[in-house]
Structures are given as structure tokens and as C-alpha cells.
C-alpha positions in Angstrom: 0.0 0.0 0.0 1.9 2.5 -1.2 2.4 5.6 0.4 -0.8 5.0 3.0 0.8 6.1 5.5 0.8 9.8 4.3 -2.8 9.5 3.3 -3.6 8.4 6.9 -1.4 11.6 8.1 -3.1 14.3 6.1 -6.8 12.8 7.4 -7.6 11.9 3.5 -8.2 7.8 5.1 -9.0 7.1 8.3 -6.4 4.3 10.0 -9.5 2.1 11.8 -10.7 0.7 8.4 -6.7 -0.4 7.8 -6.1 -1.8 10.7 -9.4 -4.0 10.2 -7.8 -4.9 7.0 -4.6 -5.9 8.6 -6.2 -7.4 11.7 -8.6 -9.8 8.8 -6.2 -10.6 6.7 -4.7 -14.4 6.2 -1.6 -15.2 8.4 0.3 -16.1 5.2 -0.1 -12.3 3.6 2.5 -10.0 3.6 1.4 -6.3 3.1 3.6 -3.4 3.0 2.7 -0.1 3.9 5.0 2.9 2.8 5.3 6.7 3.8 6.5 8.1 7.4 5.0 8.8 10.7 2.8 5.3 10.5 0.0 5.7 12.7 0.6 3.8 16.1 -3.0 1.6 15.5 -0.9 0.3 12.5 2.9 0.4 14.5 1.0 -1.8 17.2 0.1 -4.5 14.5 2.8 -4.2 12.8 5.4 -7.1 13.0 8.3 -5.5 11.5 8.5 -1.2 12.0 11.7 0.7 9.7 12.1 3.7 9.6 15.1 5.2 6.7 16.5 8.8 6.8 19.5 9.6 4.8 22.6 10.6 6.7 25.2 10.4 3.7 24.3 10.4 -0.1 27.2 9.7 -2.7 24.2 12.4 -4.8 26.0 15.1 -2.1 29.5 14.1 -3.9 28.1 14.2 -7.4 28.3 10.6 -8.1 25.2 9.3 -10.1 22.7 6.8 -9.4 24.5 3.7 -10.4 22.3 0.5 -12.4 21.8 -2.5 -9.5 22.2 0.3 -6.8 19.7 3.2 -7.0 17.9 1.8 -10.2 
């Protein structure tokens, strides 16, 4: 679910009807929910929570995106 977490964020989705989705779903299901600041109804059912911030880019050096790296 791309990006749902921002939807959630800005109010456009409300998080109970997701976390009903997560709680019903099969066992053998993975789903993947992207954007920051999850909502904690979904951190709580969650089993794995990452959160990525860049401290050091080789962008910041010039280098471009490299094929089997960025792309």
C-alpha cells in the first residue's frame, strides 16, 4: 500500500478501516505499507517497523545513481 501512511497523516483515510484490513487478513499475507510517521494503530500490528533517513548520499559528492544500486 503504497504511500498510505501519508494519506492516513493528512486525514484523507482514516487508520481504523486499515487496521481491520490488517487485523482480517490471512496469516500467510504480507502487506507493506510505505510513507512516514505510521499511525501507532498500525505500529502496534505491525510485525516489523523501519524507519530510513539519509545521513550520507554519494548524490552530495556528485556521483550518479548507479544500475543494480539506485535503479
Amino acid at each position: 500500500l503504497d504511500e498510505i501512511n501519508y494519506a492516513i497523516g493528512y486525514h484523507m483515510l482514516a487508520p481504523e478501516p486499515v487496521a481491520e484490513f490488517l487485523a482480517a487478513k490471512p496469516e500467510n499475507v504480507h502487506v507493506i505499507l510505505t510513507g512516514r510517521n505510521a499511525h501507532p494503530k498500525l505500529v502496534e500490528l505491525a510485525d516489523t517497523v523501519t524507519e530510513m533517513r539519509e545521513i550520507k548520499h554519494a548524490y552530495q559528492k556528485g556521483i550518479e545513481a548507479q544500475r543494480g544500486i539506485e535503479y
